[in-house]
MARDRENBA-964901 format. One line per field, with one value per residue (C-alpha): residue number from 1; residue in one letter; y, x, z. Coordinates in Angstrom, 3 decimals. Layout:
# MARDRENBA-964901
n <- [NUM / ...]
res <- [a / ...]
y <- [Y / ...]
x <- [X / ...]
z <- [Z / ...]
***
This chain:
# MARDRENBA-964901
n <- [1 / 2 / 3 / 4 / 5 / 6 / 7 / 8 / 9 / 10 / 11 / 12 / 13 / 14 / 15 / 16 / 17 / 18 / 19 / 20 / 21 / 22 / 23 / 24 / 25 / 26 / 27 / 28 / 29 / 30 / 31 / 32 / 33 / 34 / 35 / 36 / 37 / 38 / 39 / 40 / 41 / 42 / 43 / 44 / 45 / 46 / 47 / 48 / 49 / 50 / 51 / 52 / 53 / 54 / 55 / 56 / 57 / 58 / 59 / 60 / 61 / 62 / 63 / 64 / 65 / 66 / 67 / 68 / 69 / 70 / 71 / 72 / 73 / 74 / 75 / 76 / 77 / 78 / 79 / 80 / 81 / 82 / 83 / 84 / 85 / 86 / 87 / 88 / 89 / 90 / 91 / 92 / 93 / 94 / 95 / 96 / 97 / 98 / 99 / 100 / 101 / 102 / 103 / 104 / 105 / 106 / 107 / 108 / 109 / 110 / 111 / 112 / 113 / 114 / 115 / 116 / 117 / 118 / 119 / 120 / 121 / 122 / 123 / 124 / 125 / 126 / 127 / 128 / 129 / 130 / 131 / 132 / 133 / 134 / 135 / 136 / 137 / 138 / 139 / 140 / 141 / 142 / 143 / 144 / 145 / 146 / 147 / 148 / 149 / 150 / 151 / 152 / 153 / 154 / 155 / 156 / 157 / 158 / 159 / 160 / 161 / 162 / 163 / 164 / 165 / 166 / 167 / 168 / 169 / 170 / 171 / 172 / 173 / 174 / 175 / 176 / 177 / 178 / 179 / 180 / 181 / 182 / 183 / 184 / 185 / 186 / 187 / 188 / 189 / 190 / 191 / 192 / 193 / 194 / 195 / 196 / 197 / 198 / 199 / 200 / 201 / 202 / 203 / 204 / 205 / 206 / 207 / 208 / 209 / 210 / 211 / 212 / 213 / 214 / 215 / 216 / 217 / 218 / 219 / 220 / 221 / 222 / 223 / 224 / 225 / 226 / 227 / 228 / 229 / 230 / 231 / 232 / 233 / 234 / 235 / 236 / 237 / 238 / 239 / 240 / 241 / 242 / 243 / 244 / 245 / 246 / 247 / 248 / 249 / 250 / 251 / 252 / 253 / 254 / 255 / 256 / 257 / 258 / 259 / 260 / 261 / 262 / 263 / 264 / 265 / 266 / 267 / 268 / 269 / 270 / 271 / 272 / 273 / 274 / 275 / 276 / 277 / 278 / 279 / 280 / 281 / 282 / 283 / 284 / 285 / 286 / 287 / 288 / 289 / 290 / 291 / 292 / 293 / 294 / 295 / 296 / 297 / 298 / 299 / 300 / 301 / 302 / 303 / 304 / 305 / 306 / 307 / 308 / 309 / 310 / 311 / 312 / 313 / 314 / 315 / 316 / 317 / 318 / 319 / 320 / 321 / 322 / 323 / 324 / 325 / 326 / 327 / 328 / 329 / 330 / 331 / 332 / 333 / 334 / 335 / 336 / 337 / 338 / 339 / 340 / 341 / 342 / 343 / 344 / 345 / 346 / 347 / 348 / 349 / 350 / 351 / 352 / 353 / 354 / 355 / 356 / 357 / 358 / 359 / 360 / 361 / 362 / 363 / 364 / 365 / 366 / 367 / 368 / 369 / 370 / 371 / 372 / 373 / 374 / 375 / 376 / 377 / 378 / 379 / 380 / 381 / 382 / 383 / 384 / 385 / 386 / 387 / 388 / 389 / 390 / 391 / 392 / 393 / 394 / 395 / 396 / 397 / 398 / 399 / 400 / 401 / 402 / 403 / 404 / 405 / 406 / 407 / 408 / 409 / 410 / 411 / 412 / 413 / 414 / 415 / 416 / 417 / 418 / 419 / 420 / 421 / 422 / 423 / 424 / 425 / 426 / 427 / 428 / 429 / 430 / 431 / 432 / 433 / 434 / 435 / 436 / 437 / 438 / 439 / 440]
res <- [x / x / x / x / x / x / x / x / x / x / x / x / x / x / x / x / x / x / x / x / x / x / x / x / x / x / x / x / x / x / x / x / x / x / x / x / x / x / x / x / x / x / x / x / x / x / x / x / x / x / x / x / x / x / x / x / x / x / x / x / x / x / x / x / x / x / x / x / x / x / x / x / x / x / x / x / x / x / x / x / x / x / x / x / x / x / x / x / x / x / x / x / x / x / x / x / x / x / x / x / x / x / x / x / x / x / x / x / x / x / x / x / x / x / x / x / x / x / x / x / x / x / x / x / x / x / x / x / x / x / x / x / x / x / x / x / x / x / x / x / x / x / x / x / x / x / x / x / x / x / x / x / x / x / x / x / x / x / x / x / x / x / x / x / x / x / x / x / x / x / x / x / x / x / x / x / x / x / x / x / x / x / x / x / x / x / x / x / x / x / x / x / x / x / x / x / x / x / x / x / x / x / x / x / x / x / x / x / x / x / x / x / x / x / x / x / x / x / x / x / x / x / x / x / x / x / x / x / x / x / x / x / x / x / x / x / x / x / x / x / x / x / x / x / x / x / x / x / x / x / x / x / x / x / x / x / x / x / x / x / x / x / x / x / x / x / x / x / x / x / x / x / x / x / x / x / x / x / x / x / x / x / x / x / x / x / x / x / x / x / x / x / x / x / x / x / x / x / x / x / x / x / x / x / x / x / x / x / x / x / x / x / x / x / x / x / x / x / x / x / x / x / x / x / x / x / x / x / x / x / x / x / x / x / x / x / x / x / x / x / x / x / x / x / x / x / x / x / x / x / x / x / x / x / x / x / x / x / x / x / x / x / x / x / x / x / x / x / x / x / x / x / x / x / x / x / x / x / x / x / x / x / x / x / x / x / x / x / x / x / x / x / x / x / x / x / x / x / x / x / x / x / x / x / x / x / x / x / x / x / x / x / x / x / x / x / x / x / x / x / x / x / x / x / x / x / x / x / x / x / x / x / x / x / x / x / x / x / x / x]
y <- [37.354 / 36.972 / 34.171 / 34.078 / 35.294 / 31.937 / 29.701 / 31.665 / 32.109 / 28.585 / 27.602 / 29.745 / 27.851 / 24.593 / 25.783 / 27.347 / 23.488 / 22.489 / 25.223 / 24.512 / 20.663 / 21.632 / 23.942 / 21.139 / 18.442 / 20.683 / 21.371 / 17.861 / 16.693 / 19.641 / 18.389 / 14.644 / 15.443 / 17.807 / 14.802 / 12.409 / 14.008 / 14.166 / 10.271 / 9.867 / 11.761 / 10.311 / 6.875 / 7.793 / 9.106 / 6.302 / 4.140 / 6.567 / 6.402 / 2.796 / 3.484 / 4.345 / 1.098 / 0.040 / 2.077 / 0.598 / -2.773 / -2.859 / -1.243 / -2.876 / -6.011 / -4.258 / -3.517 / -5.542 / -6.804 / -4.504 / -1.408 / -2.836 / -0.869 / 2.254 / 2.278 / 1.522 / 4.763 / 6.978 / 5.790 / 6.701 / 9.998 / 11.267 / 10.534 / 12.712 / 15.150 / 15.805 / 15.781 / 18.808 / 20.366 / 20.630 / 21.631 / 24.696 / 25.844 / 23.304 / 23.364 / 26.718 / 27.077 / 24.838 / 26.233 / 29.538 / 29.910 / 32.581 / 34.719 / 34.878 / 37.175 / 36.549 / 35.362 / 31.777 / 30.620 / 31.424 / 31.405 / 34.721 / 32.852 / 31.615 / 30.330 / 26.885 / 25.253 / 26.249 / 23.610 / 24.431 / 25.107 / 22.383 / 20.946 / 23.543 / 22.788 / 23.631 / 27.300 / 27.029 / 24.984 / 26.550 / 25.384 / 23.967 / 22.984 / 20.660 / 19.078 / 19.640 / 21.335 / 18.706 / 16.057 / 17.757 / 18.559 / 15.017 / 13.589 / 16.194 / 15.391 / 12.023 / 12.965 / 15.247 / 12.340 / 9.824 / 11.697 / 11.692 / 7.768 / 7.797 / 9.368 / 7.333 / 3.780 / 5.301 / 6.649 / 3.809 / 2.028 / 5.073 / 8.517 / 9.837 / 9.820 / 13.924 / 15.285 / 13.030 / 14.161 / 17.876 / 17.289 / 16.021 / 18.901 / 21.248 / 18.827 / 18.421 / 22.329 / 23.945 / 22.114 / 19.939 / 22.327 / 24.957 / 22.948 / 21.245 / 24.987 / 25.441 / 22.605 / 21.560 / 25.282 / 26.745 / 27.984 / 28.784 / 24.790 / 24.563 / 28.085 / 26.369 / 23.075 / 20.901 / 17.202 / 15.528 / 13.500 / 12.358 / 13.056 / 11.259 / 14.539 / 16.280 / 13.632 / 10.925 / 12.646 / 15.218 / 12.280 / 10.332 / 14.398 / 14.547 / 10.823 / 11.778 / 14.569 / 13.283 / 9.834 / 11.637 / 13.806 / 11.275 / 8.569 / 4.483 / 2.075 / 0.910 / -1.952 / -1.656 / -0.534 / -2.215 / -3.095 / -1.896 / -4.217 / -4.271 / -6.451 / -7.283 / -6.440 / -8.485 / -7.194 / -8.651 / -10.321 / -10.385 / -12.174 / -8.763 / -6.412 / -8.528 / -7.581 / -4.260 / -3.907 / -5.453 / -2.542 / -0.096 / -1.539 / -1.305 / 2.156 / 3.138 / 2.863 / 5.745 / 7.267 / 7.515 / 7.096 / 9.996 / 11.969 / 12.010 / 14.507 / 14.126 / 11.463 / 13.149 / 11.796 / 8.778 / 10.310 / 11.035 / 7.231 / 5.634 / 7.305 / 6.302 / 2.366 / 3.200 / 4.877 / 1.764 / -0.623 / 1.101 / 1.429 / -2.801 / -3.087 / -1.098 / -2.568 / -6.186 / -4.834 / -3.595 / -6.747 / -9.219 / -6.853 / -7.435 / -10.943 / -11.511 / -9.598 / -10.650 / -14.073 / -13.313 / -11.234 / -13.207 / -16.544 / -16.076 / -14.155 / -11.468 / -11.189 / -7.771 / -6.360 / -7.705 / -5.808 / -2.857 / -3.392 / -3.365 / -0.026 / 1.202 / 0.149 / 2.316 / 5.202 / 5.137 / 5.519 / 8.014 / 11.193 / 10.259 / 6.497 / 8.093 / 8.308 / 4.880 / 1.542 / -1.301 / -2.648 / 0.965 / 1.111 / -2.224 / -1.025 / 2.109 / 0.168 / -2.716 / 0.345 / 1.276 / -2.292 / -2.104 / 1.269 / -0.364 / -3.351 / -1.094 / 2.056 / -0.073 / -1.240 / 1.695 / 3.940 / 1.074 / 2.136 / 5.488 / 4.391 / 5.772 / 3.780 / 3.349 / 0.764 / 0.304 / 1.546 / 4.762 / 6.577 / 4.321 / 3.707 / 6.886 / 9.656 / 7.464 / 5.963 / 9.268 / 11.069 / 8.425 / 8.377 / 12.541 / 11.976 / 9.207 / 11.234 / 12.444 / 9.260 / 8.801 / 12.601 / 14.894 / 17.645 / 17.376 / 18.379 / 16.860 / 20.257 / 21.195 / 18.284 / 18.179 / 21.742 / 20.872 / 17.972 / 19.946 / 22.867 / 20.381 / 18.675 / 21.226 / 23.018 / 20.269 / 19.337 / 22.509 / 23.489 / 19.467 / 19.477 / 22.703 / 21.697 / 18.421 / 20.185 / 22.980 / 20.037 / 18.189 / 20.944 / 21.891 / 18.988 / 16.027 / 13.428 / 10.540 / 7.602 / 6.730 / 4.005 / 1.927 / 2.930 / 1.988 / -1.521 / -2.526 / -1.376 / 1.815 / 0.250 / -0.888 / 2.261 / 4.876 / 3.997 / 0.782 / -1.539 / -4.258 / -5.336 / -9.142 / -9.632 / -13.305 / -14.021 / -11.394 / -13.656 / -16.732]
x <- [29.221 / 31.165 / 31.734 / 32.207 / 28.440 / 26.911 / 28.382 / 25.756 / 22.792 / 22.796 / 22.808 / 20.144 / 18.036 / 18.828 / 17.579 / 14.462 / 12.906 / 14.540 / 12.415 / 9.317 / 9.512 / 10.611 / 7.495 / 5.397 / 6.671 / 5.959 / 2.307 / 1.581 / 3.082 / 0.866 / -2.247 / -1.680 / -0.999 / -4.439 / -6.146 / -5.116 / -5.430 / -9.148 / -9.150 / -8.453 / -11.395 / -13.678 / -12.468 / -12.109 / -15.868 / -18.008 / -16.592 / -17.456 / -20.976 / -20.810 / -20.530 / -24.374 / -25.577 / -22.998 / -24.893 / -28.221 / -27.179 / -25.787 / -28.568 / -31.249 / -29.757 / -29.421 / -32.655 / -35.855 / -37.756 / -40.863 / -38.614 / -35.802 / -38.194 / -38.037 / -34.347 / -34.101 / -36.639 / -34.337 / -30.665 / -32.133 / -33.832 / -31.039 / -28.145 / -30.238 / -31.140 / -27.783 / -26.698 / -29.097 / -28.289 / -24.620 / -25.135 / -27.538 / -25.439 / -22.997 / -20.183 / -19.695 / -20.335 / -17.145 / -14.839 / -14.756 / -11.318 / -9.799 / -13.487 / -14.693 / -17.327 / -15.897 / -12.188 / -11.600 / -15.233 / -18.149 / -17.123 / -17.972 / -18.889 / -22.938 / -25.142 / -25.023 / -21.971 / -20.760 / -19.372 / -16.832 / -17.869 / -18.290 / -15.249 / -12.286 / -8.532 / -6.100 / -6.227 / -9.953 / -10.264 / -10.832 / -7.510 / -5.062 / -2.692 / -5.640 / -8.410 / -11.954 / -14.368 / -16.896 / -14.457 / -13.565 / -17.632 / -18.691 / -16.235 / -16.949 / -20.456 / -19.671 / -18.599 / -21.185 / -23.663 / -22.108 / -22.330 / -25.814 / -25.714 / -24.234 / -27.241 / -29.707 / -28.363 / -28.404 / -31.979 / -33.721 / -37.322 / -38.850 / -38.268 / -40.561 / -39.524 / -40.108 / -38.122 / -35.268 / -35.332 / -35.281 / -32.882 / -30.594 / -30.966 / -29.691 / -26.938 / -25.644 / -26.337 / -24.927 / -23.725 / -21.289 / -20.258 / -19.965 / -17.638 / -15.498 / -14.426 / -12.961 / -10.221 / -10.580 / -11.428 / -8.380 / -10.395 / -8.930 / -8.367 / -6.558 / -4.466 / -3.652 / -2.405 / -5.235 / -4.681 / -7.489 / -6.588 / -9.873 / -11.868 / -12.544 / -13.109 / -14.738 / -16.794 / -17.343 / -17.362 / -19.874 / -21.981 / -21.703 / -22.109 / -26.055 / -26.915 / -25.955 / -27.875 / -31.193 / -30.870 / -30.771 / -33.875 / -35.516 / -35.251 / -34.772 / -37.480 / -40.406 / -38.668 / -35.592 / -34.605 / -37.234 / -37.197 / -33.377 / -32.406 / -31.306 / -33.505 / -31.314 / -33.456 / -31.779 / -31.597 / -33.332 / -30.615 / -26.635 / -25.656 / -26.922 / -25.486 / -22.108 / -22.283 / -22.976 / -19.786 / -17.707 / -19.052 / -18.139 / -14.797 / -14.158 / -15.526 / -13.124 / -10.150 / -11.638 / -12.675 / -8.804 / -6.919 / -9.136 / -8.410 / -4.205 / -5.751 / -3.071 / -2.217 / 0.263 / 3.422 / 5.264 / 5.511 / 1.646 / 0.712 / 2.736 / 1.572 / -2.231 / -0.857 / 0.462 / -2.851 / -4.807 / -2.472 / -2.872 / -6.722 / -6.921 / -4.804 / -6.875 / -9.814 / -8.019 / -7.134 / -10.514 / -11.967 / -9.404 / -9.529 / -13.743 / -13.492 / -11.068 / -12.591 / -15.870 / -14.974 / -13.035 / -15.757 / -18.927 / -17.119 / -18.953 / -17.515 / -20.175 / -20.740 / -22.237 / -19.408 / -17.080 / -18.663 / -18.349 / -15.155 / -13.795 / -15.711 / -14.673 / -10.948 / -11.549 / -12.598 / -9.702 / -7.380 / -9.242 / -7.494 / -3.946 / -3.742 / -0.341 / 2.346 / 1.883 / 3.518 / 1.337 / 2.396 / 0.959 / -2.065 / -3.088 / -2.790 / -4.618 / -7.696 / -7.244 / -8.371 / -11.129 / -12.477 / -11.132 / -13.537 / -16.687 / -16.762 / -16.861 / -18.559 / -21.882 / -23.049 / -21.771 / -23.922 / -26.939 / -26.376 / -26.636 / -29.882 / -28.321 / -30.519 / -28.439 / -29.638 / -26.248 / -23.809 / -23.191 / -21.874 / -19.021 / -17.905 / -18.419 / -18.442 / -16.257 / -13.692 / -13.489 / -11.886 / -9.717 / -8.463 / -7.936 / -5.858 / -3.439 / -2.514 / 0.393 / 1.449 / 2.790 / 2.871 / 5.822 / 3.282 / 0.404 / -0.094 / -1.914 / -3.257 / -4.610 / -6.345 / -7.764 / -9.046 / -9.984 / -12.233 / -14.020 / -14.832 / -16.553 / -17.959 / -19.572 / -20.807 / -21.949 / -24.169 / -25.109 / -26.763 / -27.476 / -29.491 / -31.416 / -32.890 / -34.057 / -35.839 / -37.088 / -38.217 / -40.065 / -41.860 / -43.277 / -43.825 / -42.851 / -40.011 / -40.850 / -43.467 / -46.878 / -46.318 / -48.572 / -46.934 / -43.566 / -44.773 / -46.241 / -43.056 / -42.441 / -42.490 / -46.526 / -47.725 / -45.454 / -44.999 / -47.942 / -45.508 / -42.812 / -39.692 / -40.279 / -44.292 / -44.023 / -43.219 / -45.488 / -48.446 / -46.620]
z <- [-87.468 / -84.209 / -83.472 / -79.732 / -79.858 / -81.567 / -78.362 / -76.190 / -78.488 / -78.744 / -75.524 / -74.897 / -77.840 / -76.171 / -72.809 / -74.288 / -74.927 / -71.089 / -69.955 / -71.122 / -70.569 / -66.689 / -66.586 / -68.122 / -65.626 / -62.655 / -64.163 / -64.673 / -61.012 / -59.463 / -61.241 / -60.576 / -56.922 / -57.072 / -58.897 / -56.117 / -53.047 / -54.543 / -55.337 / -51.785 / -50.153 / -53.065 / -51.765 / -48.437 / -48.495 / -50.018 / -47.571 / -44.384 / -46.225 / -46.189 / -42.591 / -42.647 / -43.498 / -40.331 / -38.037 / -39.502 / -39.309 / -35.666 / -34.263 / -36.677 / -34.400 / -31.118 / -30.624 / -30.273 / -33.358 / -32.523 / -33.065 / -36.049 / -38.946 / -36.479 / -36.664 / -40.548 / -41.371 / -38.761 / -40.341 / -43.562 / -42.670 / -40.930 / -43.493 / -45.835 / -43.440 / -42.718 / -46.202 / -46.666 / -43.178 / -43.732 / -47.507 / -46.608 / -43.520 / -41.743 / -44.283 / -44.354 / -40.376 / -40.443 / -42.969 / -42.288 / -44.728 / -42.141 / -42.336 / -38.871 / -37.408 / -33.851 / -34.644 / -34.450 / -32.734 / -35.581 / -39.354 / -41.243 / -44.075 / -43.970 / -46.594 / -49.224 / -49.823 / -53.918 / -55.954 / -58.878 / -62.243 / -64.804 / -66.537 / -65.077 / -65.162 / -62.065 / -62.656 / -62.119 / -58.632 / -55.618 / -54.111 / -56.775 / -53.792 / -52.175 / -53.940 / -55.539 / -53.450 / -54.282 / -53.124 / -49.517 / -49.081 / -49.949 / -47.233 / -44.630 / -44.895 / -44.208 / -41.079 / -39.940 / -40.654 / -38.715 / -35.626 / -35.656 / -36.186 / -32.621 / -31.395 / -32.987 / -30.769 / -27.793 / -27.667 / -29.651 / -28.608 / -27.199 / -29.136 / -31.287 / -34.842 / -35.845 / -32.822 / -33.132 / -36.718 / -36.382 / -33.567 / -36.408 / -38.890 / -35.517 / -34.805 / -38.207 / -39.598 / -36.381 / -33.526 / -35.394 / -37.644 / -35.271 / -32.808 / -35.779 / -37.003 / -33.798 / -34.582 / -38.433 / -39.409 / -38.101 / -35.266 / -31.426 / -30.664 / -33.716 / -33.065 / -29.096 / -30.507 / -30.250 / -32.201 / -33.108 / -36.323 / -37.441 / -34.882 / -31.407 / -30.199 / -32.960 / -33.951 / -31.904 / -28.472 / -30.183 / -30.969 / -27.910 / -25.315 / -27.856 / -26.904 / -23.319 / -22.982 / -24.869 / -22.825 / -19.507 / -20.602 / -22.132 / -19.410 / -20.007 / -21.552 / -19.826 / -17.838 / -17.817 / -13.863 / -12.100 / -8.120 / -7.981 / -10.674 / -14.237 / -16.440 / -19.862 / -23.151 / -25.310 / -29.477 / -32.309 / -34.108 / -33.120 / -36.509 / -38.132 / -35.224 / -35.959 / -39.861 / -38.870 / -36.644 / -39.739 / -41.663 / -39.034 / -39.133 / -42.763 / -43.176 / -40.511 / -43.093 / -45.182 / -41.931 / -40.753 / -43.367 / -45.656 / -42.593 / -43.720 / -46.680 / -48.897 / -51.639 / -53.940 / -52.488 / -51.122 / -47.949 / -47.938 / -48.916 / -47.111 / -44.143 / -45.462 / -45.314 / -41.743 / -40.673 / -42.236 / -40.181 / -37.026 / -37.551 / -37.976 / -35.413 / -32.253 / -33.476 / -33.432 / -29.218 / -28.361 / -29.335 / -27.825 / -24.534 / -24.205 / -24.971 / -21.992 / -19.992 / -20.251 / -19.707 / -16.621 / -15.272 / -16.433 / -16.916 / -20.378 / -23.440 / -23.882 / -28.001 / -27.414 / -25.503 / -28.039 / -30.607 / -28.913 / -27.979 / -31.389 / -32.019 / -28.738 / -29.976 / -33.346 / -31.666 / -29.632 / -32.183 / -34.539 / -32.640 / -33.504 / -35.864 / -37.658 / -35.157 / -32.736 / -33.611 / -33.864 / -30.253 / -29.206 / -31.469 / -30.272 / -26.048 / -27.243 / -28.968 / -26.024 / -23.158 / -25.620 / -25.135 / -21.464 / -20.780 / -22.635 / -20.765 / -17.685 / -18.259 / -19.958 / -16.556 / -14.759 / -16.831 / -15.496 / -12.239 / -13.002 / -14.664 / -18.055 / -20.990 / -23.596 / -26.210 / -28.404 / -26.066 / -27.281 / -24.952 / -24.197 / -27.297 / -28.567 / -25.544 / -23.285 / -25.415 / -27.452 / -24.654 / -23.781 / -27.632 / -27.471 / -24.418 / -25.493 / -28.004 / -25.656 / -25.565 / -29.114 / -30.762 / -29.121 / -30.627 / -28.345 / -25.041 / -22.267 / -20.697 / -24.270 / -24.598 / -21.585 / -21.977 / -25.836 / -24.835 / -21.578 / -24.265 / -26.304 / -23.939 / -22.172 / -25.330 / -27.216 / -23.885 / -22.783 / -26.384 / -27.177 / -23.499 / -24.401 / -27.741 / -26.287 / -23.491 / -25.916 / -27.753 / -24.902 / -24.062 / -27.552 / -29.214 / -26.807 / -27.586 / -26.033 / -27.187 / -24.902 / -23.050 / -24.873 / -28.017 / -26.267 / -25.108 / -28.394 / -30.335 / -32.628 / -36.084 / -35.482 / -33.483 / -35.531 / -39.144 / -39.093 / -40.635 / -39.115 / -39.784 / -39.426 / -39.953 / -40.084 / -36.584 / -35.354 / -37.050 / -35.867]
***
């Protein structure tokens, strides 16, 4: 035998085991990087869903004790509406996967969402570059539900409990959905360079345009603008509205920090830990910014607008919580607090009921978060935003404002006033929240 031939043949045996370990490594990095960018939207979804129980809580204190049970039935109704909504339609609506029936403004792809099959390996996901399907859907939903939670505040003490709900199921299975493809699809927002991180815009402006358009058709509670003044309703119980905002505020991590979508590298996580940071932070300046104000203003630091202030400061830093410093984040959550204080008795004037506050937290300080996004990402642009947030707007009101009217005029939406003065919980579902001090 040659021997000049045995120096290559065995090299190319020792290679053949390099090869295969090298092919190995890369199959188990792609899988663990699959498996954790699923951990985080698993993670990142239970605590948007704790979220629920946030929204139940601060309204459950918001409101008056005749109508606490009212909001407890709707929280619950509507989370699993939604869940069902966006399962049978919505999820779909919104992830078109680049199949449109018009191109980039209604998905081509309609009917249930489809899980994976039982027990597959990488080859077998959907997307072996992303994450589980049920892992994406399950944190989507999240979303979708929460924006109906925003509704719920803002028209509390005198809707009726069956039109408010199948107001949800349209909400969640088409208008949300429909609106979110247009950015988080890939739709035409997305294609113009529209930045919405985790959604200011697509969520909690969508929210807060709903509540705006059912309050105005609705009207306020019995009481409440009387002889050109406004006559304060205080809420049930602030100790519970304050757990509730504490809720809010730690969903909110999973709310923005799910939203990076990736887990898989350094670069990913540590971007997470930044988002996280950022998050605290805004909240920490919406809340600081209300309780200064207030006491400047009223001479008395308003618990109420404090609360909302920190939610005010969390929605204004959902559209973009990667890219500011701290220092920024804070100023950016500190306006949020800024506009609340304001726009809650500006929308009294206007003779706008809004029981939570709503609308400024959600509708208000939404757009203000989608537009200081210039600020602190060289990516966005202040003309697309502006234009992003006005096509939103107007659609999400437009088709929000027509179902509530369709829905006034078929089956009514709104309590009788005796129904409304005794409280919702007796005179719609017979039972109350806190019987004892009813029977004194």
């Amino acid at each position: 035998m040659n021997k000049k031939l045995l120096i290559p043949l065995t090299a190319g045996a020792a290679l053949l085991p390099s090869l295969a370990l090298a092919q190995d490594a890369a199959a188990v990095t792609a899988e663990m990087v699959w498996i954790m960018n699923t951990l985080l939207f698993l993670i990142g979804g239970f605590l948007v869903f704790f979220m629920a129980a946030g929204f139940a809580m601060l309204e459950g204190g918001l409101v008056r004790s005749k109508n606490v049970t009212m909001q407890m039935t709707k929280n619950v109704a509507l989370f699993s509406l939604a869940t069902i909504a966006y399962w049978a339609f919505g999820y779909n609506l919104m992830y078109p996967l680049g199949t449109w029936s018009i191109e980039g403004v209604v998905s081509g792809v309609f009917g249930p969402g489809v899980l994976e099959a039982v027990g597959i390996d990488l080859a077998g996901a959907d997307d072996g570059e992303y994450a589980s399907t049920g892992s994406d859907f399950f944190f989507q939903l999240m979303f979708c539900a929460a924006t109906a939670s925003i509704v719920s505040g803002a028209l509390a003490e005198r809707i009726k409990l069956w039109p408010f709900l199948i107001f949800v199921i349209i909400l969640t299975g088409i208008i949300y959905p429909l609106q979110a493809s247009w950015k988080w699809g890939g739709g035409f927002l997305d294609e113009m360079g529209f930045l919405d991180f985790a959604g200011s815009t697509v969520v909690h402006s969508v929210g807060g345009w709903a509540a705006l358009a059912g309050a105005l058709i609705l009207g306020p509670r019995i009481g409440k603008y009387k002889d050109g003044k406004v006559n304060p309703m205080p809420g049930s119980n602030l100790a519970l509205a304050t757990l509730g905002m504490f809720i809010l505020w730690l969903g909110w991590f999973g709310f923005n920090g799910g939203s990076q979508l990736a887990m898989g590298s350094v670069g990913d996580i540590a971007d997470v830990s930044r988002i996280f940071a950022n998050t605290n932070a805004a909240a920490a300046g919406g809340a600081v910014a209300a309780l200064v104000l207030t006491q400047v203003l009223f001479k008395k630091a308003d618990l109420t607008m404090i609360l909302n202030g920190a939610l005010a400061g969390l929605v204004s830093i959902t559209a973009e919580p990667l890219t500011p410093t701290l220092g920024a984040a804070t100023l950016i959550g500190a306006v949020g607090g800024v506009i609340v204080v304001f726009a809650v008795p500006f929308l009294d004037k206007l003779k706008i009921d809004d029981v939570v506050g709503a609308i400024p937290v959600h509708l208000f300080a939404g757009i203000w978060g989608t537009i200081a996004v210039v600020f602190t990402n060289g990516d966005a642009s202040l003309g697309t935003q502006l234009y992003s947030i006005l096509v939103v707007g107007i659609f999400t009101f437009v088709v929000s404002g027509v179902v509530w009217l369709i829905l006034k005029a078929v089956v009514g939406i709104r309590v009788s006033e005796e129904a409304e003065i005794n409280g919702l919980d007796t005179t719609e579902l017979g039972m109350e929240a806190y019987p004892e001090f009813s029977r004194g």
